[in-house]
PDB file of N, CA, C and O in Angstrom:
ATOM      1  N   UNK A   1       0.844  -1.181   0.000  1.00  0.00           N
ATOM      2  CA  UNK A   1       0.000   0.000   0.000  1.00  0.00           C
ATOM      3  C   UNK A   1       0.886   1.240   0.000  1.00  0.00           C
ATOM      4  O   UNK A   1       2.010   1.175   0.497  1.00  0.00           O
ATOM      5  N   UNK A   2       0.498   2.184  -0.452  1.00  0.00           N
ATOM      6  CA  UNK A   2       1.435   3.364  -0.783  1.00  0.00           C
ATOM      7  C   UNK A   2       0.458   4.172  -0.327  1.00  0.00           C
ATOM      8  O   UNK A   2      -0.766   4.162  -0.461  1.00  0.00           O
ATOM      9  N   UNK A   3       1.740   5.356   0.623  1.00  0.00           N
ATOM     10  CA  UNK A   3       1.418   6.376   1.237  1.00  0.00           C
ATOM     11  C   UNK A   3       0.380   7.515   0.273  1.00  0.00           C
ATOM     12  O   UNK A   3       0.893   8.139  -0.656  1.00  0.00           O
ATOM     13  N   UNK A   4      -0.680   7.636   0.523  1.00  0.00           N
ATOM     14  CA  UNK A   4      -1.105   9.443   0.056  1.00  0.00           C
ATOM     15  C   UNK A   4      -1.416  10.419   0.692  1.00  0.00           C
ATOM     16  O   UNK A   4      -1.418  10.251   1.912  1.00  0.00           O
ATOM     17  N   UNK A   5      -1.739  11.586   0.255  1.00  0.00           N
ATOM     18  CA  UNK A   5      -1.894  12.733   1.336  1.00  0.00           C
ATOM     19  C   UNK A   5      -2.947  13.153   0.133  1.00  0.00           C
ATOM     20  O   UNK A   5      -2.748  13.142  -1.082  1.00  0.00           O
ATOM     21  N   UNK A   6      -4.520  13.648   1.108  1.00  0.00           N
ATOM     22  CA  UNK A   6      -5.533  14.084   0.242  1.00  0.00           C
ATOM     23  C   UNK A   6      -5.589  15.978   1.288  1.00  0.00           C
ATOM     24  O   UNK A   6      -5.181  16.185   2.431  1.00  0.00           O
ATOM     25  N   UNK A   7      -6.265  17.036   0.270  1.00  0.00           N
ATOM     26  CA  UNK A   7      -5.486  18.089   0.544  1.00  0.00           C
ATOM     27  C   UNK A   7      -7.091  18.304   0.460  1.00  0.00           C
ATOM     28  O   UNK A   7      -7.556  17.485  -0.333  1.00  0.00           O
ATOM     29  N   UNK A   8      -8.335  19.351   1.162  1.00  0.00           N
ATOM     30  CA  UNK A   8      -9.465  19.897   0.768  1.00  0.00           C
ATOM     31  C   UNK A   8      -9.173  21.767   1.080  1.00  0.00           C
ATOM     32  O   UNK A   8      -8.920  22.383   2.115  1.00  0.00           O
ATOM     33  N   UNK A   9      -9.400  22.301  -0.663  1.00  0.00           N
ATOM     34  CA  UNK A   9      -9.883  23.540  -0.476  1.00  0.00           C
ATOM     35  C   UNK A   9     -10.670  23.726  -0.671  1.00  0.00           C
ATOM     36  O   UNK A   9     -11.437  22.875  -1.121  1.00  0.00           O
ATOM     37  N   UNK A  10     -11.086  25.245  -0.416  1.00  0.00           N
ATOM     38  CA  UNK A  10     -12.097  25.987  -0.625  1.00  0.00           C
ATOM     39  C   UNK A  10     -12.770  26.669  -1.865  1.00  0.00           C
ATOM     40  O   UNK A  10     -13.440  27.702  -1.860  1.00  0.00           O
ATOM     41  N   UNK A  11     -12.373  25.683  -3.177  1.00  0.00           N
ATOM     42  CA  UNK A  11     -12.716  26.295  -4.258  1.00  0.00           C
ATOM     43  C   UNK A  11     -13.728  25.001  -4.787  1.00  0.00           C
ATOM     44  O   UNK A  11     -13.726  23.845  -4.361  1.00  0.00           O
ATOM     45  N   UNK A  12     -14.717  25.690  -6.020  1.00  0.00           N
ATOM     46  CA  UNK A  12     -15.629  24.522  -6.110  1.00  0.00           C
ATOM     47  C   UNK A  12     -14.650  23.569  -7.356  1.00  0.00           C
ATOM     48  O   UNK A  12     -14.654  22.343  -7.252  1.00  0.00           O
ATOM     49  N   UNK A  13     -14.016  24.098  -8.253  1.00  0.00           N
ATOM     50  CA  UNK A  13     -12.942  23.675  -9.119  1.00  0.00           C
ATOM     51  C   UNK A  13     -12.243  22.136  -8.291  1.00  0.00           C
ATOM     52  O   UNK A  13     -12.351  20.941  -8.565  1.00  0.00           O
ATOM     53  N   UNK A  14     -11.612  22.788  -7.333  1.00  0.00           N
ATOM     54  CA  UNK A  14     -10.634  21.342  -6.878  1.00  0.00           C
ATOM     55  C   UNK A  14     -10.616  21.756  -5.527  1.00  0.00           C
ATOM     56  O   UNK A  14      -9.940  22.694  -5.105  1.00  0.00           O
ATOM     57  N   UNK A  15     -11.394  21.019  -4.830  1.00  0.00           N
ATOM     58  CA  UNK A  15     -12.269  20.687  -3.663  1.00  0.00           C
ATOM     59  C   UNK A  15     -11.443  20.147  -2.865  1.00  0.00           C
ATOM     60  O   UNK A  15     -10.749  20.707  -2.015  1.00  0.00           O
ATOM     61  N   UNK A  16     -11.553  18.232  -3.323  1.00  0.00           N
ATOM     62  CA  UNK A  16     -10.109  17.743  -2.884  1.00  0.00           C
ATOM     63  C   UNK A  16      -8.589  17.195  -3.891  1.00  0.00           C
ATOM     64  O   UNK A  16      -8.594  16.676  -5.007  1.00  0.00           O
ATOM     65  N   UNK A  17      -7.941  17.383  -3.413  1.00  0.00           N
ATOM     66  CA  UNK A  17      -6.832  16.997  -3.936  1.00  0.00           C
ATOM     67  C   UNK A  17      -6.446  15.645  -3.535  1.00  0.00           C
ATOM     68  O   UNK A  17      -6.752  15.213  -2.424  1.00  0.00           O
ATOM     69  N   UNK A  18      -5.732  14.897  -4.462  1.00  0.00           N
ATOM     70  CA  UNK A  18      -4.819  13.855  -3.972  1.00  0.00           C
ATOM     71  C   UNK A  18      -3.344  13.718  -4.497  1.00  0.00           C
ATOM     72  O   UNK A  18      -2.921  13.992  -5.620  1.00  0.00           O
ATOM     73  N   UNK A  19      -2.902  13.397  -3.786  1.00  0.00           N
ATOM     74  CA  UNK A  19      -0.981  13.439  -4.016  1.00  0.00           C
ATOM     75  C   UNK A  19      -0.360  12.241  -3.192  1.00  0.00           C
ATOM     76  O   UNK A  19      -0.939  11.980  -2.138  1.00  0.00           O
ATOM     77  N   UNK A  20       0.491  11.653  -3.454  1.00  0.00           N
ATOM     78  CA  UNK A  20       1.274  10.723  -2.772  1.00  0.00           C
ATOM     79  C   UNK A  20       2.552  11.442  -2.142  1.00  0.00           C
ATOM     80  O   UNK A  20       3.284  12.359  -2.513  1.00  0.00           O
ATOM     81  N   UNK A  21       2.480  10.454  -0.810  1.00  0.00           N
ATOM     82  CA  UNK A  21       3.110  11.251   0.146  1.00  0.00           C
ATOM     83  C   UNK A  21       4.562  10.252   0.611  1.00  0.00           C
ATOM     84  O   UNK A  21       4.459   9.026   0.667  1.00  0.00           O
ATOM     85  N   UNK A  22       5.695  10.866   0.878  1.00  0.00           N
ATOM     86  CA  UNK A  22       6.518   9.661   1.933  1.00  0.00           C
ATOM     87  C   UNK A  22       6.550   9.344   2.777  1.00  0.00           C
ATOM     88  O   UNK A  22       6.555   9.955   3.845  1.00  0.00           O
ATOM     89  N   UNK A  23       6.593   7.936   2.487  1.00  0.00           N
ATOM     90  CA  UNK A  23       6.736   6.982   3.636  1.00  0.00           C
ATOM     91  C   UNK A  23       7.313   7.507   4.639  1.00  0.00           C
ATOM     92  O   UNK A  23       8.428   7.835   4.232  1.00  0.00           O
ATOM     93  N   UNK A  24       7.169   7.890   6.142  1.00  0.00           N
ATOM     94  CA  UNK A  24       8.025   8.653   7.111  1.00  0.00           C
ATOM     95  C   UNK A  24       8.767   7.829   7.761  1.00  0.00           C
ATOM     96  O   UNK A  24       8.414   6.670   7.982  1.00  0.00           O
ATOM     97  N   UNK A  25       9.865   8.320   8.138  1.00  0.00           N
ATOM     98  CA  UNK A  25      11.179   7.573   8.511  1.00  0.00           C
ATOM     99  C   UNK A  25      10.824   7.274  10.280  1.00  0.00           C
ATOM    100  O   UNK A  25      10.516   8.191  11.041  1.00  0.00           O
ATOM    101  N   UNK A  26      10.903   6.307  10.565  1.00  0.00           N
ATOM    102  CA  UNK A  26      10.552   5.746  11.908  1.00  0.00           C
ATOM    103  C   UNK A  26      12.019   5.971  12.965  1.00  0.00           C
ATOM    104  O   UNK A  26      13.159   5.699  12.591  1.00  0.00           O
ATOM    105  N   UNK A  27      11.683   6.490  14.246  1.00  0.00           N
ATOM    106  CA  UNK A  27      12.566   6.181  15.322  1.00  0.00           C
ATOM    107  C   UNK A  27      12.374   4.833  15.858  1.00  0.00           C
ATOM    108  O   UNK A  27      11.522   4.144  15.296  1.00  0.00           O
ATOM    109  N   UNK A  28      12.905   4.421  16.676  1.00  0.00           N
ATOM    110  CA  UNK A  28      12.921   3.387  17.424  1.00  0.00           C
ATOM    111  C   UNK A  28      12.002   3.237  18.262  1.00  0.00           C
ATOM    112  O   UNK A  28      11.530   2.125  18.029  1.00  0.00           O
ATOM    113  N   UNK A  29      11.246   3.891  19.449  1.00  0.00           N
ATOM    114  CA  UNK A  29       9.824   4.510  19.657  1.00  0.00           C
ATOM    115  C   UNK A  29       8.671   4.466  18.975  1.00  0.00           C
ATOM    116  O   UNK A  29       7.539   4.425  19.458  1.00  0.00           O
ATOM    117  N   UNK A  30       9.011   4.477  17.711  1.00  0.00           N
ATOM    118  CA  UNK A  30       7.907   4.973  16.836  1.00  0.00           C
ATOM    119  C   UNK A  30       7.219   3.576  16.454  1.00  0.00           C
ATOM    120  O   UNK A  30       7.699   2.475  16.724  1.00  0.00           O
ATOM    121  N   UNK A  31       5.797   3.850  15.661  1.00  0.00           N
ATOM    122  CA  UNK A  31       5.269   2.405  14.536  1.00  0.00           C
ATOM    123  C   UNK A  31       4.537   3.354  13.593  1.00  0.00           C
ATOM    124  O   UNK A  31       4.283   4.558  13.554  1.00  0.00           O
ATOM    125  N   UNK A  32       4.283   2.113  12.745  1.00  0.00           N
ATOM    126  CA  UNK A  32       3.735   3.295  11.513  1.00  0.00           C
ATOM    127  C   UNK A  32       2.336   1.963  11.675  1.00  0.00           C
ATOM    128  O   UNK A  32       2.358   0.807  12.098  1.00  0.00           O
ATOM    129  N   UNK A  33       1.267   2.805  11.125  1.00  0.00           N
ATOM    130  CA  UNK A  33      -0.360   2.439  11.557  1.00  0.00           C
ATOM    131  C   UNK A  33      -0.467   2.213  10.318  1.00  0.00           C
ATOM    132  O   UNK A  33       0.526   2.521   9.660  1.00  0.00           O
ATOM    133  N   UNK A  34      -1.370   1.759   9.739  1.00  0.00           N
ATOM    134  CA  UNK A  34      -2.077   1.357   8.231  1.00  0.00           C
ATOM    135  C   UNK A  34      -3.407   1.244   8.270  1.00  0.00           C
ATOM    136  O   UNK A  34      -3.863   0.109   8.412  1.00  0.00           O
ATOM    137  N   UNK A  35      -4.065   2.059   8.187  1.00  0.00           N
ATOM    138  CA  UNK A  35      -5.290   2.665   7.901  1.00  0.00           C
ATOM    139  C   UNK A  35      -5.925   1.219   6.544  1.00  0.00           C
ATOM    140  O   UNK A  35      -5.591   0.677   5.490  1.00  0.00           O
ATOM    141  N   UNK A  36      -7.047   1.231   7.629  1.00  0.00           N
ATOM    142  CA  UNK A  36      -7.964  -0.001   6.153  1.00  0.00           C
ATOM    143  C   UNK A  36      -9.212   1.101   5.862  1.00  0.00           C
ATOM    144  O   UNK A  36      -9.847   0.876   4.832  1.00  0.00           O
ATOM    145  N   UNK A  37      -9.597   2.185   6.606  1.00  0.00           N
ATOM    146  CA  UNK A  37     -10.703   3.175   6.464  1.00  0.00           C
ATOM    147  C   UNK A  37     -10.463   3.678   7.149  1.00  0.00           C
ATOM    148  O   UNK A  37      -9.803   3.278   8.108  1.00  0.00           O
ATOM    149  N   UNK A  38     -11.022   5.169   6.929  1.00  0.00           N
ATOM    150  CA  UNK A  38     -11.330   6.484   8.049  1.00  0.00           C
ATOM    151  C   UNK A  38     -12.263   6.818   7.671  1.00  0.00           C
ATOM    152  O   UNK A  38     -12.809   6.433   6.637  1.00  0.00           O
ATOM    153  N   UNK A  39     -12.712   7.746   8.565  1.00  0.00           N
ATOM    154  CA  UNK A  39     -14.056   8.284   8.704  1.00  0.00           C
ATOM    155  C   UNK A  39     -14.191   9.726   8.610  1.00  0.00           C
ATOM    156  O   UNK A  39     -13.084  10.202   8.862  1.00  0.00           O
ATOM    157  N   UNK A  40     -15.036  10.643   8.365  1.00  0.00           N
ATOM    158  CA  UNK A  40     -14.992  12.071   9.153  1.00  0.00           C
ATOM    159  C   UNK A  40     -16.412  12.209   9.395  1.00  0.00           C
ATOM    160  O   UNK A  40     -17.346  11.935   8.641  1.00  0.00           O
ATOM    161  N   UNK A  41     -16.423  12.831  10.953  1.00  0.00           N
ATOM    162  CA  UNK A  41     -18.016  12.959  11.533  1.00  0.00           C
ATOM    163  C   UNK A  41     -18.489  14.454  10.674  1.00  0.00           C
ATOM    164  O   UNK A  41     -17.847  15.450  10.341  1.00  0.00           O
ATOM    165  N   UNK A  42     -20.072  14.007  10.499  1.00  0.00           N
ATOM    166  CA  UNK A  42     -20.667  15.209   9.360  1.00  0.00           C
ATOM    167  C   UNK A  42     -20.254  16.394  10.127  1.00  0.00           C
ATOM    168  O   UNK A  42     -19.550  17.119   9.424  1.00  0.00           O
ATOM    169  N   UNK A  43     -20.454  16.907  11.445  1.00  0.00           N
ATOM    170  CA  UNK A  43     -20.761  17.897  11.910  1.00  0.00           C
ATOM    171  C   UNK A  43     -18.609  18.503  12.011  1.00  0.00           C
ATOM    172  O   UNK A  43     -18.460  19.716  12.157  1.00  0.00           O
ATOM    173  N   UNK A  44     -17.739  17.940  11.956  1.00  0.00           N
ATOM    174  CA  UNK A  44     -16.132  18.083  11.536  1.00  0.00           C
ATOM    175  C   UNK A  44     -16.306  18.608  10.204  1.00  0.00           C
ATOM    176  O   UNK A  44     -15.601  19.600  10.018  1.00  0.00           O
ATOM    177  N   UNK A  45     -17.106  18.226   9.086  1.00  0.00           N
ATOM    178  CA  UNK A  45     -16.869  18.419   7.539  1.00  0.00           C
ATOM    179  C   UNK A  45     -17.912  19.669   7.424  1.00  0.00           C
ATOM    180  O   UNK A  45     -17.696  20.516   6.557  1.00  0.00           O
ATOM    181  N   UNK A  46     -19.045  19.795   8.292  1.00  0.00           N
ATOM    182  CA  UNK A  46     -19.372  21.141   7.412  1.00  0.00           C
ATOM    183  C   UNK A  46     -18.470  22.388   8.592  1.00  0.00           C
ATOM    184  O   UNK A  46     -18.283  23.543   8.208  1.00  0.00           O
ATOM    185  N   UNK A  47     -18.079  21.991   9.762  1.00  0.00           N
ATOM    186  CA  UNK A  47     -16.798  23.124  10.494  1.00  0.00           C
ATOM    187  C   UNK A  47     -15.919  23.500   9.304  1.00  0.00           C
ATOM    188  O   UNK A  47     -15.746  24.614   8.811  1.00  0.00           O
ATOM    189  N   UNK A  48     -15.356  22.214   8.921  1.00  0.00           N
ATOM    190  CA  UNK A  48     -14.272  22.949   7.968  1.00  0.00           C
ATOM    191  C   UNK A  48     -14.396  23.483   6.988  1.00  0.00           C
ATOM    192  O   UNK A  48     -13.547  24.264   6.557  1.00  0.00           O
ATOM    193  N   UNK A  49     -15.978  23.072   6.109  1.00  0.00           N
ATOM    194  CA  UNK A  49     -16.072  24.027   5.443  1.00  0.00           C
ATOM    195  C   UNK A  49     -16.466  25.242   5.298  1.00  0.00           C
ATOM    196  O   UNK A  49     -16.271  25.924   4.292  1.00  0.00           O
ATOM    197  N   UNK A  50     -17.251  25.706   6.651  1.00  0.00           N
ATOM    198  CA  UNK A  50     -17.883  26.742   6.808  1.00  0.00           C
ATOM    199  C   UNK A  50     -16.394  27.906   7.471  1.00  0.00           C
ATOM    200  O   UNK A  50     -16.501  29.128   7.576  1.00  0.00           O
ATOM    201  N   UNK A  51     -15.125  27.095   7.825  1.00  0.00           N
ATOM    202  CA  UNK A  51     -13.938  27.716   7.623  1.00  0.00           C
ATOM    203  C   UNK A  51     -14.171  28.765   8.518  1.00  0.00           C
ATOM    204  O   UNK A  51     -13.970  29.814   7.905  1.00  0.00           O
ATOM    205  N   UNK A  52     -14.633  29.075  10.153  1.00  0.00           N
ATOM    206  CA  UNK A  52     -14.938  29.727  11.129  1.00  0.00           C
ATOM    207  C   UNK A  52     -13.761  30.342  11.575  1.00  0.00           C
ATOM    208  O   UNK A  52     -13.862  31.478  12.037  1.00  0.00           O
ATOM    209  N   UNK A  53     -12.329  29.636  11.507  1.00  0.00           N
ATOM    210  CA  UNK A  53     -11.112  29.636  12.182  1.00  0.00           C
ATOM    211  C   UNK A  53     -10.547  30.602  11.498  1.00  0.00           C
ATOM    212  O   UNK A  53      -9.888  31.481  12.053  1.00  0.00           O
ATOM    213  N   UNK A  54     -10.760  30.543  10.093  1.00  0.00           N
ATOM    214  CA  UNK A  54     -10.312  31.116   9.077  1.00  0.00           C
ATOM    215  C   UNK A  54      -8.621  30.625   8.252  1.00  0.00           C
ATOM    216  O   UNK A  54      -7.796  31.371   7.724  1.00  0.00           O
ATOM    217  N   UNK A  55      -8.596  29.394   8.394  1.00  0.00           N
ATOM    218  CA  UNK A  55      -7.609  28.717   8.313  1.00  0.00           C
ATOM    219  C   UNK A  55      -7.156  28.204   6.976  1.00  0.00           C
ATOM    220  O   UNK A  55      -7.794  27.401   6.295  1.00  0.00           O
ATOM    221  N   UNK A  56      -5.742  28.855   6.589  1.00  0.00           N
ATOM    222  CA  UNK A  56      -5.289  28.200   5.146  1.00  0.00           C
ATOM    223  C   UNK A  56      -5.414  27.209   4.502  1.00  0.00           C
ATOM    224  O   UNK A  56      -5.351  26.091   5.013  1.00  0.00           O
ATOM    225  N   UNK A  57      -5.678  27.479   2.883  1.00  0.00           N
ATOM    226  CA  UNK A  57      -5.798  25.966   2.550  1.00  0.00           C
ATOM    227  C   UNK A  57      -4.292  25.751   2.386  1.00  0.00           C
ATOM    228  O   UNK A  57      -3.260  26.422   2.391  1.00  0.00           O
ATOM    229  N   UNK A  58      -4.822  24.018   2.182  1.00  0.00           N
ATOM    230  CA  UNK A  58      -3.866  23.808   2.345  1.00  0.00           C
ATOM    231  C   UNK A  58      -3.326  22.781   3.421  1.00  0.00           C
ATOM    232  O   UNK A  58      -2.116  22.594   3.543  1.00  0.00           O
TER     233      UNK A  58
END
């Protein structure tokens, strides 16, 4: 499975983005997780889009 990174702005054009990301380099401490699904709760997705914080895309 290969790393991606999905990016959401604020334009109706390109909303979300997707890009592949690197693999991050582990300490000794560390583990790396592997996601089989995620989720986002409705009331998180219209916060971010209603963009209250006023926070960069990006």
């Amino acid at each position: 499975m290969e790393p991606y990174r999905i990016w959401q702005y604020q334009t109706e054009t390109h909303s979300l983005v997707l890009g592949k990301a690197e693999r991050p380099a582990l300490d000794d401490n560390e583990i790396l997780v592997q996601n089989k699904a995620i989720g986002i709760n409705p009331v998180d997705w219209k916060f971010i889009k209603a963009n209250p914080l006023n926070w960069p895309n990006g």
